[in-house]
C-alpha positions in Angstrom: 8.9 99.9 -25.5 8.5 96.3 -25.0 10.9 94.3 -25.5 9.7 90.8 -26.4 6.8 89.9 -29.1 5.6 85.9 -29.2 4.3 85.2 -32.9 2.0 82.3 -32.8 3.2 80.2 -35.8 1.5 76.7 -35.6 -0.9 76.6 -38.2 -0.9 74.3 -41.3 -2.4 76.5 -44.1 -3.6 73.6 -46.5 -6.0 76.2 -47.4 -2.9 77.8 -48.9 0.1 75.7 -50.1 -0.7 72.5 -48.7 1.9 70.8 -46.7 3.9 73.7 -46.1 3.5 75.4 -42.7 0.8 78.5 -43.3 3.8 81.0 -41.6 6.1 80.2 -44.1 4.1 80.9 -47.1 5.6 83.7 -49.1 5.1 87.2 -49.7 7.3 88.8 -51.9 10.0 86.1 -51.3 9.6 86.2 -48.2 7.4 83.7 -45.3 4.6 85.8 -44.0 5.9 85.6 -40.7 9.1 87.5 -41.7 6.7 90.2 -42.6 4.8 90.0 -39.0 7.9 89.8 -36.9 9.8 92.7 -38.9 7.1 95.0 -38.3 7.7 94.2 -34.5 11.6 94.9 -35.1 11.4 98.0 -36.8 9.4 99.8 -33.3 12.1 98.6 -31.0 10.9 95.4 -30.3 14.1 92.9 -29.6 13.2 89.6 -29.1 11.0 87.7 -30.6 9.7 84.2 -29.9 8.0 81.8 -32.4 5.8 79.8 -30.9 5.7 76.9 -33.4 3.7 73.7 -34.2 3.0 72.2 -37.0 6.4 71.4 -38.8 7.9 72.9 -36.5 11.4 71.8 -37.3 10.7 73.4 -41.0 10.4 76.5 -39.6 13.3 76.5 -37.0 15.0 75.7 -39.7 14.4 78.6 -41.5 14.3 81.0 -38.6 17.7 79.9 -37.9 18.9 80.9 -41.6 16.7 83.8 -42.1 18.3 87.5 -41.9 17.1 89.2 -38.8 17.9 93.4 -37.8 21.2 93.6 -36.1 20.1 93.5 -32.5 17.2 91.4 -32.5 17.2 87.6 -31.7 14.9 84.8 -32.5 13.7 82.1 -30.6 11.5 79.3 -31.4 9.4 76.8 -29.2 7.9 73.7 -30.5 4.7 74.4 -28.7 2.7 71.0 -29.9 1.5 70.3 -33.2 -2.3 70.2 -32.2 -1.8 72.9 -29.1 -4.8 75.8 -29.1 -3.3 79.3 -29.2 -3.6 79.5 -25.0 -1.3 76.6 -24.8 1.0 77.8 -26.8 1.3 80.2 -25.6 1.3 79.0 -22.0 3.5 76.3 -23.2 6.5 79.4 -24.6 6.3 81.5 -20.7 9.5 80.3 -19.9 10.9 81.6 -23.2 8.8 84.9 -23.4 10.4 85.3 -20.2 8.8 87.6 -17.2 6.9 90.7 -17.6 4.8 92.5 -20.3 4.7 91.1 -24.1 3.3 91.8 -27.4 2.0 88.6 -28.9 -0.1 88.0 -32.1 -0.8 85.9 -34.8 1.9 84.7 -37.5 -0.6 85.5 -40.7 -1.3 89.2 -39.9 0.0 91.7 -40.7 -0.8 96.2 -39.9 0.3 99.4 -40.3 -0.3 99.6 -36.2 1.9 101.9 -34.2 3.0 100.1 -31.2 3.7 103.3 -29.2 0.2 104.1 -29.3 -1.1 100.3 -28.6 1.4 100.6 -25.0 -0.1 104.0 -24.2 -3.7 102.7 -24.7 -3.0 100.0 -22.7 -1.2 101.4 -19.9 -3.6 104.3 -19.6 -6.3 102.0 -18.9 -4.7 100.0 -16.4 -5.7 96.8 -18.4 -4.1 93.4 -17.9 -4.5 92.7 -22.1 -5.2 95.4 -24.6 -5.9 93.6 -28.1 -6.6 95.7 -31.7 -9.5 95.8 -33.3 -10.2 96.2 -36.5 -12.7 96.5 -38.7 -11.9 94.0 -42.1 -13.0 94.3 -45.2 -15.8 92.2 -46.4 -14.9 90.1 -49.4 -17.9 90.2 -51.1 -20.5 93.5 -52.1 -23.8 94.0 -50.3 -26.7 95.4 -51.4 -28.4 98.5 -49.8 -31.8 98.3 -48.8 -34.4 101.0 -48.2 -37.3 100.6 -45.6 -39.3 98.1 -48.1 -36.7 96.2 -49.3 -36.0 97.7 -52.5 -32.9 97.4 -53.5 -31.4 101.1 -54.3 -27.7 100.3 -55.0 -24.9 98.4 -53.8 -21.5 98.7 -52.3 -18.2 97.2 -53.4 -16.3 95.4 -51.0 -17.2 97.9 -48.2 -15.7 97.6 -44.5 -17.5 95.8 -41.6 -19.5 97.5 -38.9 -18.3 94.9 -36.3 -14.8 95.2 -34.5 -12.7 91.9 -34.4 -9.6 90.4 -33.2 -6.5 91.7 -35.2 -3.9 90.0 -33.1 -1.5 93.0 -32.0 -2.1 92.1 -28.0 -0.2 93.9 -25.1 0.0 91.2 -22.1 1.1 91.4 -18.7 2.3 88.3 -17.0 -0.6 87.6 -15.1 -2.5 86.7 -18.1 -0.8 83.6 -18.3 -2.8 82.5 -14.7 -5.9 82.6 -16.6 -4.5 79.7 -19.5 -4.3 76.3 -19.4 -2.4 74.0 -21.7 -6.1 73.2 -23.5 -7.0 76.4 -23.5 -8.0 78.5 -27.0 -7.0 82.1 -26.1 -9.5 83.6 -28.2 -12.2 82.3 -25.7 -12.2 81.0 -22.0 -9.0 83.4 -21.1 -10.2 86.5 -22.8 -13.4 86.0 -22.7 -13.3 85.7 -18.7 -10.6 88.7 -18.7 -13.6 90.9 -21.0 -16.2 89.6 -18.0 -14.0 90.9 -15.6 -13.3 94.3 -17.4 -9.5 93.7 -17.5 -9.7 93.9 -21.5 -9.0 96.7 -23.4 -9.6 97.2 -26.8 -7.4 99.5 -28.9 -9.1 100.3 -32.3 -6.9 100.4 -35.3 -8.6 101.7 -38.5 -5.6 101.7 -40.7 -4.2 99.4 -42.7 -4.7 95.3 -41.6 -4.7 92.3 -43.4 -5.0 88.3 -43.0 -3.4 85.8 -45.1 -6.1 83.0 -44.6 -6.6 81.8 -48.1 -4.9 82.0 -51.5 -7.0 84.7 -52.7 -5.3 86.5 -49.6 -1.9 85.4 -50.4 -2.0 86.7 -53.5 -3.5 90.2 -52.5 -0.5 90.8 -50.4 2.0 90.0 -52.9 0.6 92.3 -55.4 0.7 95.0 -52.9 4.3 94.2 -52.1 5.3 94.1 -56.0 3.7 97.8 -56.4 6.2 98.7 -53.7 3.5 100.0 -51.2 2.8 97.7 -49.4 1.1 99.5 -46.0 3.1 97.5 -43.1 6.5 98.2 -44.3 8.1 100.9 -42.1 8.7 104.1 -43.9 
């Protein structure tokens, strides 16, 4: 297994508590993040590194006074308050240390089983594997027939389209293709997809993204009914 995950925690979240740092917003008593780096922990995963930004002393702060698995250490790097994800990430090598890395995003969270994400990624040889997903759409559609009529609707129903779920498998030389402007999600993957050096693993379990309130408060209901999907049986 791995042994090092790098969380990307910079984000500001004013879409969700307002001045408090978006990883630290709460689920079940608990920051978000917690959530995200525990599932990492509980598949073997030993070191994590938080690659922090804004407030970033708030949330050192916190990581420092948090309860973490015996075994597992915590690291954070004050990465730049207004860094993209690329330079964060860039910005944290020293820290991730050499060789291969998890890394994903510090407001996700998945019932994805790391063992399989290595083995996908290893079997094709890829220099980045990311999950995929496909999310739930927040809103019904309507189902058409060949003139338009309307002949029903459907609730809530999941996306046709893959995206980004975070959940990446790295190897070092992905760092080569960042630069401390960079935005991971495009120039560095992008170029590695045009080179065919990105694999995608698809995950059709559970996923989730705390991006608004709505979403925060989703979560926490789930956690309160004591099933929450991403909690290690």
């Amino acid at each position: 297994m791995v042994e090092t995950v790098a969380i990307l925690c910079g984000g500001r979240g004013t879409r969700l508590a307002g001045e408090l740092p978006k990883p630290l917003v709460e689920v079940g008593g608990r920051p978000i993040v917690w959530h995200v780096a525990s599932i990492f922990a509980a598949q073997g995963v030993r070191r994590i590194v938080l690659l922090t930004g804004y407030r970033a002393a708030l949330v050192a702060e916190w990581a420092a006074s948090a309860a973490w698995p015996a075994g597992v250490t915590v690291t954070c790097v004050d990465t730049g308050e207004d860094t993209p994800t690329g330079g964060r990430v860039l910005a944290a090598a020293e820290a991730i240390g050499p060789g291969r890395f998890f890394l994903t995003y510090g407001d996700g969270v998945a019932d994805v089983a790391l063992a399989s994400l290595l083995a996908a990624h290893e079997a094709a040889s890829a220099l980045a594997t990311m999950t995929v997903v496909r999310p739930e759409l927040p809103f019904g559609v309507a189902v058409l027939d060949g003139g338009d009529r309307v002949t029903g609707f459907r609730e809530k129903p999941v996306a046709d389209a893959w995206v980004n779920g975070g959940f990446l498998v790295l190897e070092p030389e992905v760092l080569g293709y960042l630069a401390p402007d960079a935005v991971l999600e495009r120039g560095p993957l992008e170029r590695l997809a045009a080179e065919g050096r990105l694999q995608a693993f698809r995950h059709a379990g559970f996923w989730a993204c705390m991006d608004t309130h709505k979403d925060a408060l989703a979560l926490n209901a789930l956690w309160e009914s004591g099933r929450a999907p991403w909690v290690a049986k």
